[in-house]
C-alpha positions as CSV (number, residue, x, y, z in Angstrom):
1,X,103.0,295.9,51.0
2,X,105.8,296.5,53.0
3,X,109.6,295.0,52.9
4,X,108.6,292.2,54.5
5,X,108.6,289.4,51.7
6,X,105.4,287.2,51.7
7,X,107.5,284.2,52.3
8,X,108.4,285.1,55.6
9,X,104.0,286.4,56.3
10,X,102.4,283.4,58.6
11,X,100.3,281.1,56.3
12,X,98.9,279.5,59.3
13,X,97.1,281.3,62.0
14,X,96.0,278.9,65.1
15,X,93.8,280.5,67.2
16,X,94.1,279.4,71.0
17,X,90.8,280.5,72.8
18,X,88.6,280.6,68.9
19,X,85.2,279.9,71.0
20,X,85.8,283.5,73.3
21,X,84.4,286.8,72.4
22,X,87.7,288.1,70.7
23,X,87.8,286.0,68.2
24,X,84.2,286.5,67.0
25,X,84.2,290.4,67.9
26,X,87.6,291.4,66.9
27,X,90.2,288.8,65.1
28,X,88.2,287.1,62.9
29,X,86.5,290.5,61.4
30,X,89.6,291.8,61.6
31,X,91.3,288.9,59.3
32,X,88.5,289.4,57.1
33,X,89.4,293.1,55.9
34,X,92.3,292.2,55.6
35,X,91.8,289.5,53.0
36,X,89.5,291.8,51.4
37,X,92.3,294.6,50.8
38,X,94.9,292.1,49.7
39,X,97.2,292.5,52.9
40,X,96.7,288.0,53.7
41,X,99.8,285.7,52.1
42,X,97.9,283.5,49.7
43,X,96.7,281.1,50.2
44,X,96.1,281.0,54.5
45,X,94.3,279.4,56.9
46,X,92.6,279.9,60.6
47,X,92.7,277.1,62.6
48,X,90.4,278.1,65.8
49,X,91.5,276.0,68.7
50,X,89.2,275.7,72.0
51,X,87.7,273.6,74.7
52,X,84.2,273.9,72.9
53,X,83.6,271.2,70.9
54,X,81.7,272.1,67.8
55,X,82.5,271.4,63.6
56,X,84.5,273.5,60.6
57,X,80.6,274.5,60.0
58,X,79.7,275.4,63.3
59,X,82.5,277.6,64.0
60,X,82.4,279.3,60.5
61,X,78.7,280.3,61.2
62,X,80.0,281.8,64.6
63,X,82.5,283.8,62.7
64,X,80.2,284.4,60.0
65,X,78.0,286.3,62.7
66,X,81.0,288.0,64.2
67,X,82.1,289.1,60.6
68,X,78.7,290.6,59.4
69,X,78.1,292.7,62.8
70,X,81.5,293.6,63.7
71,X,83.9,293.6,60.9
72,X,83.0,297.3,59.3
73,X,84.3,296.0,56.3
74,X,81.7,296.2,53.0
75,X,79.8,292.7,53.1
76,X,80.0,290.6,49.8
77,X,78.6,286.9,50.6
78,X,81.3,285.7,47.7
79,X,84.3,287.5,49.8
80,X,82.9,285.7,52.9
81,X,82.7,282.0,51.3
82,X,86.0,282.4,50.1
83,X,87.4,283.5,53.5
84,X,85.2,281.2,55.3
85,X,87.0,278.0,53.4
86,X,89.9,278.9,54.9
87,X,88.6,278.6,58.7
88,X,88.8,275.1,60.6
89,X,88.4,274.5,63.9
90,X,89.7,272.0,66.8
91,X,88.5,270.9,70.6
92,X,91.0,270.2,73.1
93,X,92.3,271.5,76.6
94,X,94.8,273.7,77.0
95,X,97.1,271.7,79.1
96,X,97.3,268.3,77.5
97,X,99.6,266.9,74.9
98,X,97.1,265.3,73.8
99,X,95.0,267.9,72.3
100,X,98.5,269.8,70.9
101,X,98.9,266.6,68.9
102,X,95.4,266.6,67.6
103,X,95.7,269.9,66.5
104,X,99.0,268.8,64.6
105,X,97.5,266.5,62.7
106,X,94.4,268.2,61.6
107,X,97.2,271.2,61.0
108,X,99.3,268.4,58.3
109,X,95.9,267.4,57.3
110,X,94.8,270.5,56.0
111,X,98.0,272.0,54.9
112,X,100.2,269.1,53.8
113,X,103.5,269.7,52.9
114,X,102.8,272.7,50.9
115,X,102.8,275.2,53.5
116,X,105.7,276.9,53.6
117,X,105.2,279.9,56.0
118,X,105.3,280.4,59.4
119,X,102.5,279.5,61.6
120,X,101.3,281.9,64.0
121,X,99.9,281.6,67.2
122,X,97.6,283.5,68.5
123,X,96.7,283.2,72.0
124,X,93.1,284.6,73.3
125,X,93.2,284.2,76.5
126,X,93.9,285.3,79.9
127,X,97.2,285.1,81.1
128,X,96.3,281.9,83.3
129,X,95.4,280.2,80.5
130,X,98.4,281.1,78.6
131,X,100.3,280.3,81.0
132,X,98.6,276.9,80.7
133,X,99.2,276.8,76.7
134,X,102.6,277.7,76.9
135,X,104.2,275.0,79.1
136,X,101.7,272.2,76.9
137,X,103.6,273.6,74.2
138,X,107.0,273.5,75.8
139,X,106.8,270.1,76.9
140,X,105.5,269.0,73.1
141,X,107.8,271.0,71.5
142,X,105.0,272.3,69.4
143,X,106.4,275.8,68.7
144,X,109.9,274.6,67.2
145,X,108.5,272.9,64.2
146,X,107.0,275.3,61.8
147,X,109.3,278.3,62.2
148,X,106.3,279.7,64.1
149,X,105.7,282.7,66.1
150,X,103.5,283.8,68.5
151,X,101.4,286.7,69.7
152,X,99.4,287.2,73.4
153,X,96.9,289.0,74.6
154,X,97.0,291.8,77.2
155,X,97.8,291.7,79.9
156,X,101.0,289.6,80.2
157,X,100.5,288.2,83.5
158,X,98.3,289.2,85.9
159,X,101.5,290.7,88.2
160,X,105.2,291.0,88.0
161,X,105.8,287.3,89.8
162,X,103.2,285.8,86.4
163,X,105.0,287.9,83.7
164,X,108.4,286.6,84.8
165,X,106.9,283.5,84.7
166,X,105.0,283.8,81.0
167,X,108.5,285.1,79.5
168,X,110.8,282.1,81.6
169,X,108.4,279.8,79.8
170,X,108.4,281.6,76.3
171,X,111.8,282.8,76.1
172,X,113.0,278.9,75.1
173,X,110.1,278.3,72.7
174,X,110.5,281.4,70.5
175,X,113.3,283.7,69.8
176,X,112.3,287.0,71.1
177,X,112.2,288.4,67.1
178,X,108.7,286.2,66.7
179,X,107.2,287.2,70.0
């Protein structure tokens, strides 16, 4: 591993955009090889967050899908159960406070107080959308509270006028270190 200590490795991934083709074709498989060479802080979880509503079981056959036809990885059913425990999912829009704060409480719910790394945020989506996701989270303060970090997609902003306007909203939510 490298000199980063695991205390300071995300034990909490939210996914923003978890019902898109990304997640399915290319983060979720990807998070599974991972976990299968050891290279996942212990113990994590995946907390897909979209505007589809659907269960935990309906969005861990989705990735289960994803995982078998995309992942590369060598299948083993037991490495996939274990894995798939750790995946929960949440409906809600992008732009409403309201959803941010259902997806904090099912985030204290399944975590309690014993998660002590950072959560990352992942967000799938086009740069609209981010946009969208990143001034729900500035106005909820959502990022501030579990020394989280985030991570985008490309492209960041669809022109220079949207990029300046994706980092004015980011740069007071997160320290540039955990962009």
């Amino acid at each position: 591993m490298s000199s980063t200590s695991e205390d300071s490795l995300p034990r909490t991934i939210v996914i923003f955009g978890a019902s898109g083709d990304v997640t399915c074709r290319k983060f979720i498989p990807a998070l599974f090889g991972l976990t299968q060479k050891g290279h996942m802080a212990q113990p994590f979880v995946v907390v897909g967050y979209g505007r589809s509503p659907k269960s935990d079981e309906q969005f861990r056959a989705e990735m289960h899908q994803g995982v078998r036809k995309y992942s590369g990885s060598v299948w083993a059913e037991d490495a996939w159960r274990g894995f798939a425990s750790s995946l929960y999912y949440v409906a809600g829009d992008y732009d409403s406070p309201h959803g941010l704060a259902s997806l904090r409480k099912r985030l204290d719910e399944i975590n309690g107080s014993g998660n002590s790394g950072p959560v990352l945020y992942y967000l799938a989506l086009p740069p609209s959308v981010a946009e969208q996701v990143l001034r729900t989270m500035a106005q909820t303060d959502a990022a501030s509270r579990d020394n989280a970090r985030i991570m985008l997609e490309k492209p960041f902003g669809l022109d220079l006028a949207s990029a300046q306007r994706m980092n004015a909203i980011l740069a007071p939510l997160f320290p540039e270190e955990r962009i």
